[in-house]
C-alpha positions in Angstrom: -105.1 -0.3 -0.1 -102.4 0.5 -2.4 -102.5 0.3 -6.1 -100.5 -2.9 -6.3 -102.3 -4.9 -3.9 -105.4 -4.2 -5.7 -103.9 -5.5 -8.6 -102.6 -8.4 -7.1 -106.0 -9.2 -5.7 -108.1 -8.9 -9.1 -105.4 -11.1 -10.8 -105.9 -13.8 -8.3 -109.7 -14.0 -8.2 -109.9 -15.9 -11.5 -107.4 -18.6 -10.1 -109.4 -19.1 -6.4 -112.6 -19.3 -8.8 -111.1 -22.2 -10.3 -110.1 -23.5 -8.2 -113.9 -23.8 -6.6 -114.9 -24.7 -9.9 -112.9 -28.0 -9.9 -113.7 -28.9 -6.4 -117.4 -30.3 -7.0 -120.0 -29.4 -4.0 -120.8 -33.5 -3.3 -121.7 -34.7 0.3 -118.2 -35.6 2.0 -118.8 -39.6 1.5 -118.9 -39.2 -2.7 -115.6 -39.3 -4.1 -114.7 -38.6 -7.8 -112.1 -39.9 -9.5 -110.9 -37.9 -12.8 -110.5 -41.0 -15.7 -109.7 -38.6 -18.5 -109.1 -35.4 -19.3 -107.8 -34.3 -22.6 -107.7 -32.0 -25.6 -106.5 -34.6 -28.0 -107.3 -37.8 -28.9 -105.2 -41.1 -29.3 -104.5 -40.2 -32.2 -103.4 -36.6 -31.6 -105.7 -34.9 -33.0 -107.3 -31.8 -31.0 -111.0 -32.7 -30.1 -113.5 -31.3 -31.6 -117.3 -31.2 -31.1 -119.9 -31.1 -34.6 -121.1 -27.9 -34.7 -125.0 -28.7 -35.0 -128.2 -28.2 -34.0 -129.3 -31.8 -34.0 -126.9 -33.0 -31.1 -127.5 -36.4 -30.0 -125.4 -37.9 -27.2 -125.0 -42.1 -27.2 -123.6 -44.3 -24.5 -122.5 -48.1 -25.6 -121.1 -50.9 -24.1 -119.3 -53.0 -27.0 -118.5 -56.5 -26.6 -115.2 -58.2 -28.6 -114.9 -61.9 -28.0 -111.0 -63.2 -27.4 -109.5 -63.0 -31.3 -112.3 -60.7 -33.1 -112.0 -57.5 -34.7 -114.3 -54.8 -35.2 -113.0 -54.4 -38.6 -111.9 -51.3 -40.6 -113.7 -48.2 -39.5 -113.6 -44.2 -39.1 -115.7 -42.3 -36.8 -117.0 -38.9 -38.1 -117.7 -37.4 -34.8 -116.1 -37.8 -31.2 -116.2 -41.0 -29.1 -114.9 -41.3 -25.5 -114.3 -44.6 -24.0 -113.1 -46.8 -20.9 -112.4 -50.3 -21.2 -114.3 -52.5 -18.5 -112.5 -55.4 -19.3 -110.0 -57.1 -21.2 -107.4 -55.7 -24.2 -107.7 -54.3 -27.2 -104.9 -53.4 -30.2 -106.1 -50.4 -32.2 -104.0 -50.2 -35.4 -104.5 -46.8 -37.2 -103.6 -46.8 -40.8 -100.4 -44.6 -41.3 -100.2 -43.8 -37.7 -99.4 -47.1 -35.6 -100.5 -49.0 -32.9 -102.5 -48.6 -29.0 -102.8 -51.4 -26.4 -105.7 -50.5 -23.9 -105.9 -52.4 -21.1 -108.6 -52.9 -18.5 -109.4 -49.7 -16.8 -107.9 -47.3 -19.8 -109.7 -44.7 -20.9 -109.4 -43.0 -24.7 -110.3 -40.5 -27.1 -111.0 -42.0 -30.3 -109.6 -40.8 -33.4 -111.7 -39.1 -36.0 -111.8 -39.4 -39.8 -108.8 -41.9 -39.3 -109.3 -45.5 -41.0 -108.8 -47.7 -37.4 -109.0 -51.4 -36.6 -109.6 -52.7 -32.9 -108.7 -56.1 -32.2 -109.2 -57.7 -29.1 -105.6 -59.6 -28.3 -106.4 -60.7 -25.4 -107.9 -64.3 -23.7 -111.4 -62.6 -22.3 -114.0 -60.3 -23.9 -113.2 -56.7 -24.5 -115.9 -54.4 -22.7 -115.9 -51.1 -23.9 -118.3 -48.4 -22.2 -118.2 -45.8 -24.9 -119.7 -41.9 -24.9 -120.7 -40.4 -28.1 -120.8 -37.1 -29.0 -123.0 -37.1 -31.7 -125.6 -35.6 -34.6 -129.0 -37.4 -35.2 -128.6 -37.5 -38.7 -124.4 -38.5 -39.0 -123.8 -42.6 -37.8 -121.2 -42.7 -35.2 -118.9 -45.3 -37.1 -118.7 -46.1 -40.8 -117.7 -49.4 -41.8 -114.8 -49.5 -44.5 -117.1 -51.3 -47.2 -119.3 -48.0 -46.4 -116.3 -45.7 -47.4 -115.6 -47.5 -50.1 -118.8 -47.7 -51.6 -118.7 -43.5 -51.3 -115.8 -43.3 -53.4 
């Protein structure tokens, strides 16, 4: 084998590992369907996991009747979601507005002062991952940041 073939074959081992590596070993009849994958949130802003030792992961289902808000709020750590049903308006202070519809996933912002509010004529379902710390709450009402001030 010549030098450049050898060459050619080391660079290309990384790439048919990956490949492997994104092809799941499931039984023929499971399928899975990528909803998300990202490195920045709606927001654009790159993700970031806390750097603890008291990780804690949560997973919610939140419920926004036709009309309600969930009211001023920042999240100090990662949250992941996909909307079961319905539609929500996010308004982000400074930084405009996101319609999610049924069947959209998101990144949430972080540290960003954020309002959802469902505009639609059904309830919002949300099912939402948290990447979390046991000792940091996963959303902080406005009145709360205030109160800090």
């Amino acid at each position: 084998m010549n030098f450049a073939l050898i060459c050619l074959l080391l660079l290309t081992a990384p790439l048919s590992l990956l490949a492997e590596q994104s092809k799941p070993d499931y039984n023929f009849d499971v399928r899975v369907t990528p909803l998300l994958r990202t490195s920045t949130n709606f927001a654009g802003q790159q993700i970031e996991y806390p750097h603890t030792h008291s990780a804690e992961v949560s997973i919610l289902v939140v419920t926004i009747p036709p009309g309600k808000q969930t009211g001023w709020h920042t999240h100090p750590v990662p949250l992941f979601g996909y909307v079961l049903s319905g539609e929500i308006t996010v308004d982000i202070k400074g930084h405009g507005k996101h319609i999610f519809h049924t069947g959209d996933t998101l990144a949430e912002c972080v540290n960003l002062l954020h309002n959802g509010v469902n505009t639609g004529e059904v309830p919002v379902k949300l099912l939402i991952f948290v990447a979390g710390e046991k000792t940091v709450p996963f959303t902080v009402k406005e009145t709360s940041l205030r109160a800090r001030l």
